[in-house]
C-alpha positions as CSV (number, residue, x, y, z in Angstrom):
1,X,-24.3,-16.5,-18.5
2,X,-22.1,-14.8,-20.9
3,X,-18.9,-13.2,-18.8
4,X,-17.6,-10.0,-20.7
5,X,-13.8,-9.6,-19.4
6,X,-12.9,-6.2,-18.8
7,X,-10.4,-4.0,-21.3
8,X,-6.6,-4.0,-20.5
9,X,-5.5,-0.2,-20.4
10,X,-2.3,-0.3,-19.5
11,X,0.3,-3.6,-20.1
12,X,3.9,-4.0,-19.1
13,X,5.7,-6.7,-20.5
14,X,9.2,-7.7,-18.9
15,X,10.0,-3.8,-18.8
16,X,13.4,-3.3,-16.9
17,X,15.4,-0.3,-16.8
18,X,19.5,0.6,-15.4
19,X,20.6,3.6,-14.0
20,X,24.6,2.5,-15.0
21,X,25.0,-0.5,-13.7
22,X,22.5,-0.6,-11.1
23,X,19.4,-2.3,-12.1
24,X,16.8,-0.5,-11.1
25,X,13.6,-1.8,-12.4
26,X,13.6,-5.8,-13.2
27,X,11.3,-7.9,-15.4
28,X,8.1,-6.1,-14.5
29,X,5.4,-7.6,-15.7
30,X,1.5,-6.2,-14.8
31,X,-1.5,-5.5,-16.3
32,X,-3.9,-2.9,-15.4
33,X,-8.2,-3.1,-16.5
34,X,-9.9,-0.6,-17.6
35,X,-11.0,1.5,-14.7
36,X,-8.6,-0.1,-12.4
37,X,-6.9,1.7,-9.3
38,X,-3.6,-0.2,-9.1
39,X,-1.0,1.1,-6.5
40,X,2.9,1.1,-6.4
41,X,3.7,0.4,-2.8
42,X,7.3,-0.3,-1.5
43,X,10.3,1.5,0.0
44,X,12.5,4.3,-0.9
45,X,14.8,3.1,-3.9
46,X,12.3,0.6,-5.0
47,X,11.9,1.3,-8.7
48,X,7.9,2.4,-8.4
49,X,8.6,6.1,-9.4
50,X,11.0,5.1,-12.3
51,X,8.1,2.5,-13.2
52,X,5.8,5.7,-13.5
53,X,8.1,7.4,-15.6
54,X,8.4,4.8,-18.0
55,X,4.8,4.6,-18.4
56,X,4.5,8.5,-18.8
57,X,7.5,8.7,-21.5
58,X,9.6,10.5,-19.2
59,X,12.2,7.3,-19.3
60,X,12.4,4.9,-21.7
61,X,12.8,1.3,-20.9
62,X,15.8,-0.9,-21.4
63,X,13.9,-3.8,-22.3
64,X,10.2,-4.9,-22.6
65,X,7.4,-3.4,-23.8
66,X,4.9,-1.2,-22.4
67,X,1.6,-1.1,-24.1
68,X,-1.2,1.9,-23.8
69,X,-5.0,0.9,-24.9
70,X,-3.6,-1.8,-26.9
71,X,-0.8,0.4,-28.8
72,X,3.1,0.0,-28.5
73,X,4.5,2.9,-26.4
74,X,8.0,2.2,-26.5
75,X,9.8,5.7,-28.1
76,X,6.6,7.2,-28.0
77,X,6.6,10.7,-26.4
78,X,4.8,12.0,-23.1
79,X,2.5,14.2,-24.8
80,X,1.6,11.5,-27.1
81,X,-0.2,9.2,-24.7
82,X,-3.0,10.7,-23.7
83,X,-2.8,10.4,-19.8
84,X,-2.6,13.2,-16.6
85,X,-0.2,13.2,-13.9
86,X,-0.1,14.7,-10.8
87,X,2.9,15.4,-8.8
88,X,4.7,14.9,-5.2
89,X,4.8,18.5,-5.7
90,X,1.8,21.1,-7.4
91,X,4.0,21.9,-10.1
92,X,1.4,25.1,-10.9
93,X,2.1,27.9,-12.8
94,X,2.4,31.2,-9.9
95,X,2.1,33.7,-12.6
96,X,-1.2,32.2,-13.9
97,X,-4.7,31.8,-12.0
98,X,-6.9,28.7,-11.2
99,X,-8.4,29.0,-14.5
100,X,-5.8,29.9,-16.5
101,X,-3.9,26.6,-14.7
102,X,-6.6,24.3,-15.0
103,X,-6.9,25.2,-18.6
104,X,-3.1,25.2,-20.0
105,X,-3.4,21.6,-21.4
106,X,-6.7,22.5,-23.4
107,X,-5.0,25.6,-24.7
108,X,-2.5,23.6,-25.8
109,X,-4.5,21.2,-27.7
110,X,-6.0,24.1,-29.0
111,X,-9.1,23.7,-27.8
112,X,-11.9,25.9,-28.9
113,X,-12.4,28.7,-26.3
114,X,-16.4,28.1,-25.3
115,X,-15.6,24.4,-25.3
116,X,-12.5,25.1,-22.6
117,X,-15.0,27.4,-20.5
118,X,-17.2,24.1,-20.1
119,X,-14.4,21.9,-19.0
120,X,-12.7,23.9,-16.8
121,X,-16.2,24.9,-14.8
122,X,-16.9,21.1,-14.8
123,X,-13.9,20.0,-13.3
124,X,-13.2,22.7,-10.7
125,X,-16.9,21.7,-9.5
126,X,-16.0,18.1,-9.5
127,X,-13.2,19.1,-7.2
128,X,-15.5,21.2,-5.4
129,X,-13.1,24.2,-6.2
130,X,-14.9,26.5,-8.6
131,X,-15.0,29.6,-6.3
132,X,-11.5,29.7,-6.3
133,X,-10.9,30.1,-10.2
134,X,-10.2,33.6,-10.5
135,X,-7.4,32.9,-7.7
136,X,-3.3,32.6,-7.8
137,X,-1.7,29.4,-6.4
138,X,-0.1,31.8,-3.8
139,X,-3.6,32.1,-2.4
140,X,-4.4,29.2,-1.6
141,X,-4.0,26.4,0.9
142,X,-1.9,23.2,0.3
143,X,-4.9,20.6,0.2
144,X,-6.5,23.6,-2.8
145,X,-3.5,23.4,-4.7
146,X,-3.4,19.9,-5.2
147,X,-7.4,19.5,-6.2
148,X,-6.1,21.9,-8.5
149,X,-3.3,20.0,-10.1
150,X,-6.0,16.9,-10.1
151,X,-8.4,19.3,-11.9
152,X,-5.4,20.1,-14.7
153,X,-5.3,16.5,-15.2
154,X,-8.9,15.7,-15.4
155,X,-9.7,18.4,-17.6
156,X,-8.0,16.7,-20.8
157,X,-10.3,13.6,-20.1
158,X,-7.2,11.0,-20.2
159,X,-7.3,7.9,-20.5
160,X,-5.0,7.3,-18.0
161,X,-4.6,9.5,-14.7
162,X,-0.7,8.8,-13.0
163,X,-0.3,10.4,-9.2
164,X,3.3,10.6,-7.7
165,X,3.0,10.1,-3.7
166,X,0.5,14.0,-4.9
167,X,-0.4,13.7,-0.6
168,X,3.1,13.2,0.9
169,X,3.3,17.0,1.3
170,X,0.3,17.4,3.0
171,X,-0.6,17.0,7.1
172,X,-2.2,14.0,8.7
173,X,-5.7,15.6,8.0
174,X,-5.6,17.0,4.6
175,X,-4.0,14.2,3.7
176,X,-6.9,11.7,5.0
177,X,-9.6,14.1,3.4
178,X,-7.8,14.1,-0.2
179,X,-7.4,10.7,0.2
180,X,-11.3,10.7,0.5
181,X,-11.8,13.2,-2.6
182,X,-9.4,10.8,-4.7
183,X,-11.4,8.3,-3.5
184,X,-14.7,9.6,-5.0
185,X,-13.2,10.9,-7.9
186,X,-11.8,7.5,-9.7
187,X,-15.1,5.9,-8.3
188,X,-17.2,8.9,-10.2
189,X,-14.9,9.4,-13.3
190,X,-13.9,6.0,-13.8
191,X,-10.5,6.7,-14.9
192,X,-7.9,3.9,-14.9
193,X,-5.9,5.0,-12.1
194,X,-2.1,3.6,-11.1
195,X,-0.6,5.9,-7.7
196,X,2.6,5.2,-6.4
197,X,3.4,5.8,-2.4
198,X,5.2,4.6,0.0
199,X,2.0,4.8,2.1
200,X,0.9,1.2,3.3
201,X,-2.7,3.2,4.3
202,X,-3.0,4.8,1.4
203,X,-2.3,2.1,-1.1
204,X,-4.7,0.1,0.8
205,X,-7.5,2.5,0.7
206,X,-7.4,3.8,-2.7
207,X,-6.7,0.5,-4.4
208,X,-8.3,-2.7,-6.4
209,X,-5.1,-3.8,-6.5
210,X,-1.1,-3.1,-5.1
211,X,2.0,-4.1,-6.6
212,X,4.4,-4.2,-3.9
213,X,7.9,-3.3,-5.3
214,X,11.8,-4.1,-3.5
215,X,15.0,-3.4,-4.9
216,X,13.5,-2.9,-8.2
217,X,11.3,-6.2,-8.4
218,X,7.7,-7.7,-7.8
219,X,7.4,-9.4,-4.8
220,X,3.8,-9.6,-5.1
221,X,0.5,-8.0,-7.1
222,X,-2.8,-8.7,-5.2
223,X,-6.1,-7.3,-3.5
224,X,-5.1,-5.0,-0.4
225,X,-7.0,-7.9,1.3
226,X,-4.6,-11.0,-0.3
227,X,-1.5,-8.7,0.2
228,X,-2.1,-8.3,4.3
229,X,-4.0,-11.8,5.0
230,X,-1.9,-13.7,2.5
231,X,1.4,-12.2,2.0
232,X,3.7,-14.1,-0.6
233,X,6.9,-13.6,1.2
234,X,8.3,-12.5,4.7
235,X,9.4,-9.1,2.8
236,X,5.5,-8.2,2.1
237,X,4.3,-9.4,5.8
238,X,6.7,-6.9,7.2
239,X,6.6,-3.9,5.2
240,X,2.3,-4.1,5.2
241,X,1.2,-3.4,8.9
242,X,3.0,-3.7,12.0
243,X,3.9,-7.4,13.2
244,X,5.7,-9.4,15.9
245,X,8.7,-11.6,15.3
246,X,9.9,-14.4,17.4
247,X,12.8,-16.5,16.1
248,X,12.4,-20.3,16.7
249,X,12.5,-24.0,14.8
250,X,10.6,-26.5,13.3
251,X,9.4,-29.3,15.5
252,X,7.2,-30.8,13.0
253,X,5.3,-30.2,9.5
254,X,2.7,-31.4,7.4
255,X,-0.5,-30.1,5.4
256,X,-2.6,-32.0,7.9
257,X,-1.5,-31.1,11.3
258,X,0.2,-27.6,10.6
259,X,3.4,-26.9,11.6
260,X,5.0,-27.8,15.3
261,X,7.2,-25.0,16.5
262,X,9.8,-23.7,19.3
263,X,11.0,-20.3,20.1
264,X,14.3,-19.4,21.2
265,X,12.5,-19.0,24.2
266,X,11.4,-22.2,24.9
267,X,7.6,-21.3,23.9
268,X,6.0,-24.4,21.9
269,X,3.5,-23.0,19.2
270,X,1.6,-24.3,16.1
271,X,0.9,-22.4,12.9
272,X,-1.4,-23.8,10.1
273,X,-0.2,-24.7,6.8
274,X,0.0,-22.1,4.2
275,X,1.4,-23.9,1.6
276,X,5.4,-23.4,2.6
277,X,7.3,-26.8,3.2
278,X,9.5,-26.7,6.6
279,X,11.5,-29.4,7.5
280,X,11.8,-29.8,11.0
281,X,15.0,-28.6,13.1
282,X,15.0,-25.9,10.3
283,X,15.1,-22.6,11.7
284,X,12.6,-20.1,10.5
285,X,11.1,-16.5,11.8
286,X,7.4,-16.8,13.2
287,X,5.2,-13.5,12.7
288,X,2.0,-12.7,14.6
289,X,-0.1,-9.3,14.1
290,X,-1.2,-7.2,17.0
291,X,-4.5,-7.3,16.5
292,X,-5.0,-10.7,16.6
293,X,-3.9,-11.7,19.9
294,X,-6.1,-11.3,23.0
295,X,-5.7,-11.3,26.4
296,X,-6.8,-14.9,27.7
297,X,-8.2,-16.5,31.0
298,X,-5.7,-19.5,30.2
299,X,-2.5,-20.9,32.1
300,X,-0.3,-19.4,29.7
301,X,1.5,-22.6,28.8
302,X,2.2,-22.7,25.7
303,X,0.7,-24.8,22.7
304,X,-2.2,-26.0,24.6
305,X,-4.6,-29.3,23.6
306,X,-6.9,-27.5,21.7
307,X,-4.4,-26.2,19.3
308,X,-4.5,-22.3,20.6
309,X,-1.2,-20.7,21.1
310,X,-1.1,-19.1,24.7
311,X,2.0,-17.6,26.5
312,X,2.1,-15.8,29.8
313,X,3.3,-12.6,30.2
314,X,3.6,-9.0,31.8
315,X,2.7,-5.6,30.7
316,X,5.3,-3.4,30.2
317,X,3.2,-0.2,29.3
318,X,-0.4,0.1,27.7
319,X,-0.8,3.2,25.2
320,X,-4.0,4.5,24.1
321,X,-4.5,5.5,20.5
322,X,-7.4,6.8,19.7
323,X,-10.0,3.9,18.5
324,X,-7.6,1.4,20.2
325,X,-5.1,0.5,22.3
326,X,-1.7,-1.1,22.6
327,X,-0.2,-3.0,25.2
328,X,3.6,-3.9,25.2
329,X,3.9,-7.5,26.8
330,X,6.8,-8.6,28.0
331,X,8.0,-12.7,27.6
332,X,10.8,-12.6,29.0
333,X,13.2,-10.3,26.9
334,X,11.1,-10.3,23.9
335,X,8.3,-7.6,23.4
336,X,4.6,-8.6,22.0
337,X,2.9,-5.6,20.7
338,X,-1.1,-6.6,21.6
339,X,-3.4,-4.2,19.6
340,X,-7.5,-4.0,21.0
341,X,-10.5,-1.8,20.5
342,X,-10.1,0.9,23.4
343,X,-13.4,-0.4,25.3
344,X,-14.1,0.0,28.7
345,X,-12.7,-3.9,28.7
346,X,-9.2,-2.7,28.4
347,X,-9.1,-0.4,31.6
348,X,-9.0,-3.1,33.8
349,X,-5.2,-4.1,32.7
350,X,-2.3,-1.7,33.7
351,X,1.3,-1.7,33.6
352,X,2.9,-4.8,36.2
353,X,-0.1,-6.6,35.5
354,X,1.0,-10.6,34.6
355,X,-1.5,-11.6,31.7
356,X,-1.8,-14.8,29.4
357,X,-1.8,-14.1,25.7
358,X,-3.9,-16.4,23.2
359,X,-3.9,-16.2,19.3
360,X,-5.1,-18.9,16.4
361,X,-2.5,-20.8,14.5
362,X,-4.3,-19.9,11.5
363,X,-3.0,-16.4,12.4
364,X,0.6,-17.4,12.7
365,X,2.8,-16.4,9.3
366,X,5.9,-18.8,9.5
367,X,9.2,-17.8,7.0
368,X,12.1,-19.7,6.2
369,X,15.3,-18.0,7.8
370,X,16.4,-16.7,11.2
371,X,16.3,-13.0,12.4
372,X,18.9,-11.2,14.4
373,X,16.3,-9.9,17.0
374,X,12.5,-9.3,17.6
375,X,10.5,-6.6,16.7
376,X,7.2,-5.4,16.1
């Protein structure tokens, strides 16, 4: 079997990039396939829009290079590099209608006029939008005007599509069904894709791969599967999903038998090996999820013989949210956060009730260091 290896659209190479003295973007290094939906996921201040900048010419890079289908883009300007980007905001012309928006790039190009006809009918039906051409931006609703600014994009037939957060202005709705329609539209188009959010959800959903950015560097490029089962550092566990912390230190280590811990508690618990070296009596920060601790018919005692993790607890308050439900339990002054499908099962606990807690040490993330406080 011959493997063919897929084309490398976009390449950065060591690109970094000051703002004064402040570096904001450090020795970024990524490439992106042909085809490819990469996201930019990380905090406020994180260097993921300048990174999008530089790719579209807006900035220029301080250092490194940053390659386009194979050529050199460094000094090369925006309208040079054959890509579309949409925007936080619609950024479309008020004076001019759907059509006239949609085709301002082709226009520009100097596109012949039959030829623009055919492209903007085709893309305003991809964005299942073309009753709306003869229409001004003031008439329409938020979720329209951003298919619209999708469709001015598309309509050039780049090689490279950019989105800036384009559904942080939008409600909890639109946003999930443009989500959907951005979804379909890479998938159907095949345009290689790179989105930048600060959107855990959406970078997950929309994504072959995230790049998760802090203070300007990569802490880690993977699947959205690798980045939430096996995050590279205690930075990417905690900013990807919601997580319990407890505080303790290392009993005991090795690749065979896991690792032997203690909260400041006094709770005894066992983690598997991950590929981190502990020494013991070193202090460290122990991280569960939610969803994977269950409520148990156990004793509640701790690291029990069979190599579970169970503690003993009571329910502060249980709240219901929608396909499940989320139980604050209380060990002693430290809150675990206990996420379930909302099932009948669930009614039968209520707040006061004393409940034992059990999750797998394969599902315990252990990180060198010791927190201030607990938190989910």
């Amino acid at each position: 079997m011959i493997l063919v290896s897929k084309m490398i659209d976009v390449e950065l190479k060591g690109v970094q990039k000051k703002f004064g003295s402040n570096v904001v973007v450090e020795n970024f290094n990524l490439q992106v396939e042909q085809g490819e939906c990469v996201s930019f996921l990380g905090p406020s201040g994180c260097g993921k829009t300048t990174t999008l900048n530089m790719i579209a010419g807006f900035l220029e890079p301080d250092q490194g290079e940053l390659i386009i289908k194979g050529k050199k883009m460094n000094g090369v300007p925006s309208n040079k590099r054959e890509l579309g980007m949409v925007f936080q905001t619609y950024s479309l012309f008020p004076h001019m209608t759907v059509f006239e928006n949609v085709a301002y790039g082709l226009k520009l190009r100097k596109t012949p006029k039959t030829e623009i006809q055919e492209r903007v009918k085709k893309v305003l039906e991809l964005v299942k939008l073309p009753h709306v051409s003869d229409r001004y931006p003031k008439q329409l609703s938020g979720g329209q005007r951003q298919r619209i600014a999708i469709a001015r994009a598309l309509v050039t037939e780049p090689s490279l599509l950019l989105l800036d957060e384009p559904l942080s202005n939008l409600d909890a709705k639109l946003r999930e069904e443009l989500r959907d329609e951005l979804k379909r539209l890479q998938q159907e188009i095949g345009v290689t894709t790179i989105f930048v959010t600060h959107d855990q959800e959406e970078a997950m959903y929309l994504s072959n791969r995230i790049v998760v950015l802090d203070h300007g560097k990569v802490e880690q490029i993977g699947s959205p599967w690798d980045i939430y089962n096996l995050p590279a550092s205690e930075f990417v566990h905690t900013f990807i999903g919601k997580s319990n912390r407890l505080n303790g230190t290392v009993i005991s280590a090795s690749e065979r038998d896991g690792i032997v811990l203690r909260t400041n508690e006094g709770l005894a618990l066992r983690a598997s090996f991950k590929g981190r070296t502990f020494q013991s009596g070193e202090a460290v920060s122990i991280y569960v999820r939610p969803e994977k601790i269950a409520f148990s018919t156990g004793t509640g005692g701790g690291l029990q013989a069979e190599g579970r993790n169970e503690a003993q607890g009571r329910i502060g308050q249980i709240s219901f949210l929608g396909s499940y439900a989320e139980s604050e339990v209380l060990l002693g002054n430290t809150v675990i956060h206990v996420r379930m499908p909302s099932d009948s099962q669930n009614r039968i606990w209520t707040a006061g009730d004393t409940v034992n807690l059990q999750w797998k040490p394969e599902d315990v993330f252990v990180f060198p260091g010791k927190g201030n406080e607990a938190h989910g």
